[in-house]
KOLVOTOR-79017 format. One record per residue: residue in one letter; x, y, z of N, C-alpha, C in turn. Coordinates in steps of 0.1 Angstrom, whole numbers. Example, Ala and Ser with C-alpha at 12.3 -4.5 7.8 and 13.67 -1.06 7.14 Angstrom:
2
<r resn="A" n_x="132" n_y="-57" n_z="78" ca_x="123" ca_y="-45" ca_z="78" c_x="132" c_y="-33" c_z="78"/>
<r resn="S" n_x="128" n_y="-22" n_z="71" ca_x="137" ca_y="-11" ca_z="71" c_x="129" c_y="0" c_z="79"/>
//
This chain:
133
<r resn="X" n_x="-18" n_y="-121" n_z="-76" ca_x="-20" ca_y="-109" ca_z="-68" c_x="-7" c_y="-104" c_z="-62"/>
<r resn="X" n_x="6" n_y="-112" n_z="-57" ca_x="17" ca_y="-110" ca_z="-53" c_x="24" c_y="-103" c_z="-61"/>
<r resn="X" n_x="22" n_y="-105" n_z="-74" ca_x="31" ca_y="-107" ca_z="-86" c_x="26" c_y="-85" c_z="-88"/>
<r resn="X" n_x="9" n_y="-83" n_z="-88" ca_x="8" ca_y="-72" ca_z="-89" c_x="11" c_y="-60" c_z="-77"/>
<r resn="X" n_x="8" n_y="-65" n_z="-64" ca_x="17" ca_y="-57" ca_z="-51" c_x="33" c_y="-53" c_z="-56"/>
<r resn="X" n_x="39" n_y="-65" n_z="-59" ca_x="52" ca_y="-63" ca_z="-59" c_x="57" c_y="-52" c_z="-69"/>
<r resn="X" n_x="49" n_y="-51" n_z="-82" ca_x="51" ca_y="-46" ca_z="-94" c_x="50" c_y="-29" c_z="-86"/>
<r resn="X" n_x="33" n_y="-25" n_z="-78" ca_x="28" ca_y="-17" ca_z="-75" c_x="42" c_y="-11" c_z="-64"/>
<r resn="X" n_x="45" n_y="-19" n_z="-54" ca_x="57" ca_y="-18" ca_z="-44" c_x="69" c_y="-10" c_z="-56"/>
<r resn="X" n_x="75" n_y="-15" n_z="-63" ca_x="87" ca_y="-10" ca_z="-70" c_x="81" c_y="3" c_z="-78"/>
<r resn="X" n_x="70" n_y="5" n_z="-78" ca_x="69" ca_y="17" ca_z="-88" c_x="68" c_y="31" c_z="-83"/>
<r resn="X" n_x="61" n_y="27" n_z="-66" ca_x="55" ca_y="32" ca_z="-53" c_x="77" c_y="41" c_z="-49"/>
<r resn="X" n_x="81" n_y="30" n_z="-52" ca_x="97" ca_y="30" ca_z="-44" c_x="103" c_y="40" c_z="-54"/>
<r resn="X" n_x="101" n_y="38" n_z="-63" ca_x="113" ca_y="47" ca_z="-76" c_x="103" c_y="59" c_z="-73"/>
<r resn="X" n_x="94" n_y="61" n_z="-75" ca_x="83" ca_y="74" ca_z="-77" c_x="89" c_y="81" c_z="-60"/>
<r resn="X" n_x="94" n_y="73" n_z="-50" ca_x="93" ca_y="86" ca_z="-37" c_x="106" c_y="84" c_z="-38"/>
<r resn="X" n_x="119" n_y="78" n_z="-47" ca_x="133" ca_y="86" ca_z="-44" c_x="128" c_y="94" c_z="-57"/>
<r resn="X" n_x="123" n_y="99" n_z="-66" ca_x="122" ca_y="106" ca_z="-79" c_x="116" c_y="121" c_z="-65"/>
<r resn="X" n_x="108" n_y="121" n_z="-58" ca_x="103" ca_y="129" ca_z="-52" c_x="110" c_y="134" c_z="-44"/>
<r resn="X" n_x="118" n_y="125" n_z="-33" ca_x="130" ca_y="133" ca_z="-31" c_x="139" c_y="142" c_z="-41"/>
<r resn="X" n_x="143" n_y="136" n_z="-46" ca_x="158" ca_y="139" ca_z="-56" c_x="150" c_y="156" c_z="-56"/>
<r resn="X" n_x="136" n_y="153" n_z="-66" ca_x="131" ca_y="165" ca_z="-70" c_x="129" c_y="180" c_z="-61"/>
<r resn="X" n_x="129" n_y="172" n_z="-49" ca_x="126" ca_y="182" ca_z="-37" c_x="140" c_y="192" c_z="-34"/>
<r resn="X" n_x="147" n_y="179" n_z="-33" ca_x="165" ca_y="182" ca_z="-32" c_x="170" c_y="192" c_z="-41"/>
<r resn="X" n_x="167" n_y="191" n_z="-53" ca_x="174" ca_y="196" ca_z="-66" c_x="168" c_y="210" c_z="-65"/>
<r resn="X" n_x="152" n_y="213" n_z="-68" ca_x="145" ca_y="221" ca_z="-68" c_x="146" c_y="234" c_z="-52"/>
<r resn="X" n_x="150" n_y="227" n_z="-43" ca_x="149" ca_y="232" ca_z="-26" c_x="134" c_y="237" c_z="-23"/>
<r resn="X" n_x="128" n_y="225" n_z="-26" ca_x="111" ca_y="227" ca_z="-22" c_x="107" c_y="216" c_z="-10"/>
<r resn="X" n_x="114" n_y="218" n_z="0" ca_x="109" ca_y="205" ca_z="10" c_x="94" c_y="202" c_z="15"/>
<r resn="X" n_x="87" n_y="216" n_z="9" ca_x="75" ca_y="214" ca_z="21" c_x="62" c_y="210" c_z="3"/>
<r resn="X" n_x="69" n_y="205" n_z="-2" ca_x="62" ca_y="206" ca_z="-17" c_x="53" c_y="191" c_z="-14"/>
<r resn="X" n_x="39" n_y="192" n_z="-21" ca_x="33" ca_y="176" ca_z="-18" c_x="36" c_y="173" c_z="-32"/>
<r resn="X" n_x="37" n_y="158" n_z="-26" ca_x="39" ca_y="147" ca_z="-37" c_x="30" c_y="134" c_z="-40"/>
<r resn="X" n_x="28" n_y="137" n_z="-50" ca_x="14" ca_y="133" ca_z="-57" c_x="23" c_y="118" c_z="-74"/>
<r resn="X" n_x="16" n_y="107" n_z="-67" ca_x="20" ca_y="100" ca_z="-83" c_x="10" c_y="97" c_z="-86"/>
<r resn="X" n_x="15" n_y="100" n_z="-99" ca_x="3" ca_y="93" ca_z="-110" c_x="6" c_y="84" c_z="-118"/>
<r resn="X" n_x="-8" n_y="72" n_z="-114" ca_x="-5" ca_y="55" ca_z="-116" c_x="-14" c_y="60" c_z="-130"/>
<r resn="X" n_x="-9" n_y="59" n_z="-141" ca_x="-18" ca_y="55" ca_z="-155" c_x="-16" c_y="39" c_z="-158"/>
<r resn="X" n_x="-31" n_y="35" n_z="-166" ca_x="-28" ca_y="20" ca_z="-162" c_x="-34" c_y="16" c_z="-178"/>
<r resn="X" n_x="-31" n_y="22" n_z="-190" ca_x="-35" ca_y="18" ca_z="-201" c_x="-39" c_y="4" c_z="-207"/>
<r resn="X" n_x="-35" n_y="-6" n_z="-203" ca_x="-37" ca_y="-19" ca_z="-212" c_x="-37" c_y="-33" c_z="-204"/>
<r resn="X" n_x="-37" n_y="-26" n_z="-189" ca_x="-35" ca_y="-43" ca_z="-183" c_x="-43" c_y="-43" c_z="-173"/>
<r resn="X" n_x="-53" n_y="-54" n_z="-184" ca_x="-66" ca_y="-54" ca_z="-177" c_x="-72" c_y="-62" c_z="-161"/>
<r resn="X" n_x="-58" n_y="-69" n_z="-159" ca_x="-61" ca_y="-76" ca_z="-144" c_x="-58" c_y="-66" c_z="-131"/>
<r resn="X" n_x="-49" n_y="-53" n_z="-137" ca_x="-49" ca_y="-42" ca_z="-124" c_x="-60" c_y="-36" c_z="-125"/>
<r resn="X" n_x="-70" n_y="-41" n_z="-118" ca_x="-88" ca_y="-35" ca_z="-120" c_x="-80" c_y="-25" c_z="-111"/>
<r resn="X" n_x="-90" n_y="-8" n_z="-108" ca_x="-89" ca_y="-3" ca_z="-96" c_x="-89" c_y="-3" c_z="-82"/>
<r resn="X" n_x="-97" n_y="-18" n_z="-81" ca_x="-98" ca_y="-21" ca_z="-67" c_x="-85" c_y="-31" c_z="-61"/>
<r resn="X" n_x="-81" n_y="-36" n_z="-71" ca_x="-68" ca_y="-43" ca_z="-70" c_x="-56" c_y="-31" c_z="-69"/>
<r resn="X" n_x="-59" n_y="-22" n_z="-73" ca_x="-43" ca_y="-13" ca_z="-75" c_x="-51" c_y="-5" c_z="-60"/>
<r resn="X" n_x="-57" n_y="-5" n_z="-54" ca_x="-61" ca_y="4" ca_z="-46" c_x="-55" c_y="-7" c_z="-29"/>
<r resn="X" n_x="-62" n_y="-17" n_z="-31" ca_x="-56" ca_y="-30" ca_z="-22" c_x="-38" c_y="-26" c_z="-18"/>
<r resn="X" n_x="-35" n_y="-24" n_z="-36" ca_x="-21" ca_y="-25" ca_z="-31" c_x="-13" c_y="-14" c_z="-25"/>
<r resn="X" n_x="-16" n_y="-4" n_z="-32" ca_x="-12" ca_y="11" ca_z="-26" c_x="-16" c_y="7" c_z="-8"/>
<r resn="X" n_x="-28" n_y="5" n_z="-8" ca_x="-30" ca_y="5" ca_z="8" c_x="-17" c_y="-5" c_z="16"/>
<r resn="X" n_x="-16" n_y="-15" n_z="14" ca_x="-4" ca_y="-24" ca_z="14" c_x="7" c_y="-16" c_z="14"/>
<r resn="X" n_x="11" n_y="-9" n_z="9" ca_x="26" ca_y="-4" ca_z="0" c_x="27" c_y="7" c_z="13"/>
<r resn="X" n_x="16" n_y="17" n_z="15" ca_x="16" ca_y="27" ca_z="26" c_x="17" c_y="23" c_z="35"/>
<r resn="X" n_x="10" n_y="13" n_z="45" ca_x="15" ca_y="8" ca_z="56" c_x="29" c_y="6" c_z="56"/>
<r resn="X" n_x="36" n_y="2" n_z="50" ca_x="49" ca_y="-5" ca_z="54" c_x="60" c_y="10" c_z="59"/>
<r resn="X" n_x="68" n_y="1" n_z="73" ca_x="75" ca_y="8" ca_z="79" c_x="90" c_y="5" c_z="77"/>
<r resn="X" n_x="100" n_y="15" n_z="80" ca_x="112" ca_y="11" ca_z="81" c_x="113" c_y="20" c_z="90"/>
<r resn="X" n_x="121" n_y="11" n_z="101" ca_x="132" ca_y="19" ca_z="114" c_x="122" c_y="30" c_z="121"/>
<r resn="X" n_x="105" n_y="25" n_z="124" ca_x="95" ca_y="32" ca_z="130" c_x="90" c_y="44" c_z="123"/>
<r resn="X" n_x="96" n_y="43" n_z="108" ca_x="89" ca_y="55" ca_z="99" c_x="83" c_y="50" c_z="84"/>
<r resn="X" n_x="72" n_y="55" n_z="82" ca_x="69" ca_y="53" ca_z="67" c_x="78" c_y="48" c_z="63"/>
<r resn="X" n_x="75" n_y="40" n_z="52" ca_x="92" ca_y="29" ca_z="41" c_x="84" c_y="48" c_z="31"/>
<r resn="X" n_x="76" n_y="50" n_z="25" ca_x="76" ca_y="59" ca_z="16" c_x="65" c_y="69" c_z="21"/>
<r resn="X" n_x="74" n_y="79" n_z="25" ca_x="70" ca_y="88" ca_z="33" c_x="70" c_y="104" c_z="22"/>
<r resn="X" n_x="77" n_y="99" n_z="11" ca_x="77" ca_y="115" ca_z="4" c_x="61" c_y="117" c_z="-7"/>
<r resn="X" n_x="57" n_y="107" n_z="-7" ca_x="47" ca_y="112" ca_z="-16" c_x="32" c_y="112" c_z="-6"/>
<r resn="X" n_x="24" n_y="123" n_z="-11" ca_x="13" ca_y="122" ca_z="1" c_x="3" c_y="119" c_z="-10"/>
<r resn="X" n_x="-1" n_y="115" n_z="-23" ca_x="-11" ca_y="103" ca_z="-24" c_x="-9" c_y="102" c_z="-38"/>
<r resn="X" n_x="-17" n_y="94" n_z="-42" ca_x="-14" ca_y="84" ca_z="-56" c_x="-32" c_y="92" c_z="-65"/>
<r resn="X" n_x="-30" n_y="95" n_z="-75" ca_x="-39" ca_y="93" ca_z="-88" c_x="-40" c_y="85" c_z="-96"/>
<r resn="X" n_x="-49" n_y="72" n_z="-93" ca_x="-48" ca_y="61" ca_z="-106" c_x="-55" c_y="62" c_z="-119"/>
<r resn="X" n_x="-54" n_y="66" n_z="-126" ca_x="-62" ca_y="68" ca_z="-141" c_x="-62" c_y="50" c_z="-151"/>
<r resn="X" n_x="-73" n_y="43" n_z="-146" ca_x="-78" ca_y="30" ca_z="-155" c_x="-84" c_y="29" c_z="-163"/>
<r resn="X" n_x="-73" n_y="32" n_z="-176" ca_x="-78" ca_y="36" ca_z="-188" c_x="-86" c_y="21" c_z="-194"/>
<r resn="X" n_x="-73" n_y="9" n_z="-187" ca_x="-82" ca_y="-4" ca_z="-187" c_x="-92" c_y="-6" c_z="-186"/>
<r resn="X" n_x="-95" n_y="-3" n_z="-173" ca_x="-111" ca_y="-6" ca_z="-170" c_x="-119" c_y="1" c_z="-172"/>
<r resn="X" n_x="-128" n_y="4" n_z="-189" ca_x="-136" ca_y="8" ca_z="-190" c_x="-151" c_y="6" c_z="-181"/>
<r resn="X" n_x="-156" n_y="16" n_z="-177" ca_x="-169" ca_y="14" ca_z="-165" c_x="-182" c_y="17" c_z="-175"/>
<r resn="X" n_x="-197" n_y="11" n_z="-171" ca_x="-209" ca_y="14" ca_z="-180" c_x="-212" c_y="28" c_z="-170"/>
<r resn="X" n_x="-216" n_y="36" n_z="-176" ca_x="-218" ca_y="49" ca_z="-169" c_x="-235" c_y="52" c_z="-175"/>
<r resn="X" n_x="-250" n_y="53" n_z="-165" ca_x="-258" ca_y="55" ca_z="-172" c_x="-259" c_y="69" c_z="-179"/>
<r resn="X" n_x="-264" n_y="69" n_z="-193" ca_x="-269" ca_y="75" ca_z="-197" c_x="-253" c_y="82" c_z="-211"/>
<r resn="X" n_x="-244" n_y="74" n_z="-206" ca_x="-232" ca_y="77" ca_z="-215" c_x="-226" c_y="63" c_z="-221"/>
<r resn="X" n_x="-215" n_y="65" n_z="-232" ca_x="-207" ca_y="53" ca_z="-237" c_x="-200" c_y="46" c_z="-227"/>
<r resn="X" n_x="-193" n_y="55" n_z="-218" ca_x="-187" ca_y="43" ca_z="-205" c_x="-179" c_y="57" c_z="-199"/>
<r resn="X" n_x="-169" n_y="53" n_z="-193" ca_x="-156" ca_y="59" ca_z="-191" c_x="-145" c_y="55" c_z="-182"/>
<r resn="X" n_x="-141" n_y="62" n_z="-180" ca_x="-128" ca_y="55" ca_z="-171" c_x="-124" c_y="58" c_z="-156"/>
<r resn="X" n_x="-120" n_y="45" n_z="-150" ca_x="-123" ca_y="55" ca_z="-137" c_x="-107" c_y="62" c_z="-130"/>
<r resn="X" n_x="-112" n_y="71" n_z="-123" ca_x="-97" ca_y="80" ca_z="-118" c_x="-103" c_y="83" c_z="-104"/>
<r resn="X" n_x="-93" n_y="74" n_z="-97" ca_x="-97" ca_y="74" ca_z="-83" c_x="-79" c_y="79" c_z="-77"/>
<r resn="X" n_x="-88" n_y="84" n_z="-63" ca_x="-75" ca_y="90" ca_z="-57" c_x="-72" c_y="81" c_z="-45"/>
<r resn="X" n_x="-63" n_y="80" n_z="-38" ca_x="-57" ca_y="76" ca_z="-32" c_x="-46" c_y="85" c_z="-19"/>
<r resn="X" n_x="-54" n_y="86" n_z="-6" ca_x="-41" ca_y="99" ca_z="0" c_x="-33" c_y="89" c_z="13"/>
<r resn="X" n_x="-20" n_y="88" n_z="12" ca_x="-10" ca_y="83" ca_z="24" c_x="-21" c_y="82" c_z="35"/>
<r resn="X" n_x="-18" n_y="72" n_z="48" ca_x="-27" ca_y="75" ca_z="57" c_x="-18" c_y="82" c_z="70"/>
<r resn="X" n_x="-7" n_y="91" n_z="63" ca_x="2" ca_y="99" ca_z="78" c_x="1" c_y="112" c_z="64"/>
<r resn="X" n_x="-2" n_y="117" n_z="61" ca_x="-1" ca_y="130" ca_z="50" c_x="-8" c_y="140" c_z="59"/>
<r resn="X" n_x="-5" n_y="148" n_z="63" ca_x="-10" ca_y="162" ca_z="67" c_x="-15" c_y="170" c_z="55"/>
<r resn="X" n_x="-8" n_y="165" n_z="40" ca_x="-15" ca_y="170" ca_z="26" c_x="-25" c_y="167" c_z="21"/>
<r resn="X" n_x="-35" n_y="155" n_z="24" ca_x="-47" ca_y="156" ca_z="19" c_x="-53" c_y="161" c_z="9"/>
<r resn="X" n_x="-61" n_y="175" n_z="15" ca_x="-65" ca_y="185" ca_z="6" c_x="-61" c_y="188" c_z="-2"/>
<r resn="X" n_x="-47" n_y="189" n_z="-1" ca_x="-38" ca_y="194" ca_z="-20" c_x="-36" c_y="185" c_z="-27"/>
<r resn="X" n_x="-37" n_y="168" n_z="-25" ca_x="-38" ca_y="155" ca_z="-29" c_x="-52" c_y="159" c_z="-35"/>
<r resn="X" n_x="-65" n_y="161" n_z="-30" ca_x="-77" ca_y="157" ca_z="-32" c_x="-82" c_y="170" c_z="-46"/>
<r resn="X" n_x="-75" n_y="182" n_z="-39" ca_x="-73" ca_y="194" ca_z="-48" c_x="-71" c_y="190" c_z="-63"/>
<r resn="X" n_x="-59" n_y="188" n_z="-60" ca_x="-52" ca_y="184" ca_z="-73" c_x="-63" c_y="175" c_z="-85"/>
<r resn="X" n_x="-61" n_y="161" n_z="-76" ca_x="-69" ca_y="150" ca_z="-86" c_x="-82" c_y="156" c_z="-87"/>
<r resn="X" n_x="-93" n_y="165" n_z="-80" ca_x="-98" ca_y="173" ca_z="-85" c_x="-102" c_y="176" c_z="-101"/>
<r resn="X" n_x="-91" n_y="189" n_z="-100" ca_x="-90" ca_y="196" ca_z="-111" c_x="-82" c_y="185" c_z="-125"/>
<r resn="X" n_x="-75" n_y="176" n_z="-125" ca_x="-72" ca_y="169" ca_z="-128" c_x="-83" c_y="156" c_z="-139"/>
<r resn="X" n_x="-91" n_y="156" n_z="-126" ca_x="-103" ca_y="147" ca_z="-133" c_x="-109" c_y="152" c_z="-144"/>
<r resn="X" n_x="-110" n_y="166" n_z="-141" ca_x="-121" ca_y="175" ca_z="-151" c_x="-110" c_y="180" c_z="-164"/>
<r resn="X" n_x="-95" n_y="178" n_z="-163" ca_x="-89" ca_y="183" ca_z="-174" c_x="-86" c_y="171" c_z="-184"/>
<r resn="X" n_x="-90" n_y="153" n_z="-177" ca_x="-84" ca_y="145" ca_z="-185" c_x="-97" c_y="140" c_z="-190"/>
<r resn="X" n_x="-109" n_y="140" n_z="-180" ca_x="-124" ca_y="136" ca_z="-188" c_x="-124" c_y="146" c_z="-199"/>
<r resn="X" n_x="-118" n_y="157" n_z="-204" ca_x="-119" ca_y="166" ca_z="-215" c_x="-113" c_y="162" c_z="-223"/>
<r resn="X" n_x="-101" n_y="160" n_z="-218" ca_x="-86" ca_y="152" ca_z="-228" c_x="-93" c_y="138" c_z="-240"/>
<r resn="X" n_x="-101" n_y="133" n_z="-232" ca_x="-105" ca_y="120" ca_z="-233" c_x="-117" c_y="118" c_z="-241"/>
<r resn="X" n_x="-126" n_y="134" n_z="-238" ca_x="-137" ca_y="132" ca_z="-245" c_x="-151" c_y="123" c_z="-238"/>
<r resn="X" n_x="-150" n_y="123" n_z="-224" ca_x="-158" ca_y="117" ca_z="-218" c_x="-163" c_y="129" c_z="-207"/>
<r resn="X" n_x="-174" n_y="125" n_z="-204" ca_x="-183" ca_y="138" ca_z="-196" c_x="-174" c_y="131" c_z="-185"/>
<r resn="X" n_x="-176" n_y="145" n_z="-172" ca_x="-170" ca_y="140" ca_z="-158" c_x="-178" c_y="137" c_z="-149"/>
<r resn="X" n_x="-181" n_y="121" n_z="-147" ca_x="-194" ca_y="118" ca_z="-138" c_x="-191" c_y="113" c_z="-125"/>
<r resn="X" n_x="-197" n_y="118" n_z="-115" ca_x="-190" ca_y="114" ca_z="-101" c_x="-200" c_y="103" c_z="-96"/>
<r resn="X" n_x="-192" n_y="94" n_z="-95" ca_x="-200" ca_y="83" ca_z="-90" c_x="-204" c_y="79" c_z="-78"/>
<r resn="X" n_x="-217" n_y="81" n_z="-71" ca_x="-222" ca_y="75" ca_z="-59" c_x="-212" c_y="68" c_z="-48"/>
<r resn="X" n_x="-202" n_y="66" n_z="-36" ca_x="-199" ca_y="59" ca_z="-31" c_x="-206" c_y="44" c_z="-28"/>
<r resn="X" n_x="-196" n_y="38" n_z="-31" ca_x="-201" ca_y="19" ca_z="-26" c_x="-202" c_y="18" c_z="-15"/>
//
C-alpha cells in the first residue's frame, strides 16, 4: 500500500509542475486543473485504493500551503477494475476526485461529467450511474 501512495505521490507531483509550466507558458492563471489517472492493467490499484491515496497526497502541506495546490481534482478511469453492472456486461468505473481547498469544484465535476458520457461511448459501454455506498 506504501509502495502504491508513493507511486500515486510522484505522479500527483509531476502532473502539478506540468500544470504550472502550462499555466505559465499559455498565461492562463485562473485556468482549473484537472488530472487524469488512467489505470489500464494493474489490477491491485482497485479505485478505492487510488482514491485513499489522492486523499493522502491532497492533504499534505508545505510552508502552511497545499504541497499541490495547482490542480483542482483528479479523474481516475479503472480500466482494471472491471465492475458487474446489472443488466449489462460490466464496465469501468470513472470516479472523480476534487482537492479539498479548490474553489473549482463545479468545473472539476463539469468536466468529468461530460467526459464519462464521451469515454463510456469510446468504450462501447452504456453510462450507468451508480447508487452511492
Amino acid at each position: 500500500m506504501l509502495d502504491v501512495a508513493k507511486t500515486i505521490d510522484d505522479d500527483v507531483a509531476k502532473a502539478d509542475k506540468q500544470t504550472r509550466d502550462t499555466r505559465l507558458i499559455f498565461n492562463i492563471p485562473n485556468s482549473t486543473g484537472v488530472i487524469i489517472f488512467l489505470n489500464e492493467r494493474a489490477d491491485l490499484l482497485r479505485p478505492d485504493v487510488i482514491h485513499y491515496a489522492l486523499c493522502n497526497v491532497f492533504q499534505k502541506m508545505l510552508n502552511a500551503e497545499p504541497r499541490y495546490r495547482q490542480n483542482d481534482g483528479v479523474i481516475v478511469i479503472s480500466e482494471a477494475s472491471l465492475v458487474e453492472v446489472p443488466g449489462f456486461l460490466g464496465g469501468y468505473p470513472i470516479n472523480t476526485y476534487t482537492a479539498p481547498r479548490t474553489d473549482k469544484a463545479d468545473r472539476v465535476i463539469a468536466f468529468s461529467e461530460m467526459l464519462m458520457s464521451k469515454w463510456a461511448a469510446f468504450a462501447g459501454f452504456p453510462l450507468v450511474r451508480m447508487p452511492p455506498r
